[in-house]
N, C-alpha and C positions, 0 to 999 in steps of 0.2 A: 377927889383930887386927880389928874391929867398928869399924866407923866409924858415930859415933852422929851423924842428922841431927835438924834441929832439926824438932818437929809442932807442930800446929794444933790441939786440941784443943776441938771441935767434938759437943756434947749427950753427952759422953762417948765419943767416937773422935777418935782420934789420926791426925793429916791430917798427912805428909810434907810441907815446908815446900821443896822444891826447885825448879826448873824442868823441864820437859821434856828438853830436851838434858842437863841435868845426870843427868838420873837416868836417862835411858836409858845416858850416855857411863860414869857414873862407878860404875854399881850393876845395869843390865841387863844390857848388853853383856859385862862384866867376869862375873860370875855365866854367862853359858851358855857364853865361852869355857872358864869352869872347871867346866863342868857341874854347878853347883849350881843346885836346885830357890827358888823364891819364889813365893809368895801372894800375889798382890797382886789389890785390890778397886780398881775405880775407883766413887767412891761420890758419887753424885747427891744431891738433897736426897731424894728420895722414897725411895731406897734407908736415908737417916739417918735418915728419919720410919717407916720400917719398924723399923729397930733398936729403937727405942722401945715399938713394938706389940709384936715377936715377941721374947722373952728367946733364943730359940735360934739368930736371926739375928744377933741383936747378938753373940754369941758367936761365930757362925763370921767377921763382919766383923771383930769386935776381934783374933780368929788370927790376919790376914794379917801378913803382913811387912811391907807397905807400904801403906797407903790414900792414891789418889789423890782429887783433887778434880775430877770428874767434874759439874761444875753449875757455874755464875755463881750463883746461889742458894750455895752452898756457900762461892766467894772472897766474896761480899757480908758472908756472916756474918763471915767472919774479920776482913773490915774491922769489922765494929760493934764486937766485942772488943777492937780496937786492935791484933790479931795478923794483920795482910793475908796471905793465903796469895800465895807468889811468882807461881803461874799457874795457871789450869785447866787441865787435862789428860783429854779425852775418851778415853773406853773405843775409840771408834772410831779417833782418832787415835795412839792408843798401839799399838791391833792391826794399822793400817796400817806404825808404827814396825817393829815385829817381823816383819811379813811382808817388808820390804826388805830388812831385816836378813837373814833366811833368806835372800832369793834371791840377795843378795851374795854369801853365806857359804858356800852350798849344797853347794862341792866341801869346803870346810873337813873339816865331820862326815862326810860318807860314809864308807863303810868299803870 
């Protein structure tokens, strides 16, 4: 079963509406203990203002599984629409998330 969270829908991309702990706790974490694969973009305003220029970027952006909000430009817009994204979530701080994760977890996966 697919548990559908709620997006932000943003110049035409669809922005995960979560927080950080949520979506590492409830959708990252859970996903590599069962070894399934996800896509995820963490997408800045200049990365949204690309989507607009390049039709083949905006396509490989709209593929992911999840698009985070990667810019305060990015939660600002959501507030003008009246749809506040829950938090920004940096590309940086999410890869920091995942490398603790690994080096927690490190004897888990070995073989």
């Amino acid at each position: 079963m697919t548990v559908k969270y709620n997006t932000v829908k943003l110049m035409d991309i669809d922005f995960i509406n979560i927080s950080r702990y949520s979506f590492l706790n409830k959708i990252v974490y859970p996903a590599i203990e069962q070894e399934k694969k996800c896509f995820i973009v963490t997408a800045n305003p200049e990365v949204v203002i690309a989507t607009r220029d390049d039709p083949d970027f905006k396509t490989i952006v709209k593929s992911a599984d999840y698009v985070l909000a990667d810019g305060i430009g990015v939660v600002n817009a959501s507030k003008l629409i009246n749809n506040p994204i829950k938090e920004r979530v940096t590309g940086v701080d999410f890869m920091y998330d995942l490398l603790k994760y690994a080096s927690d977890n490190r004897n888990a996966y070995s073989s």
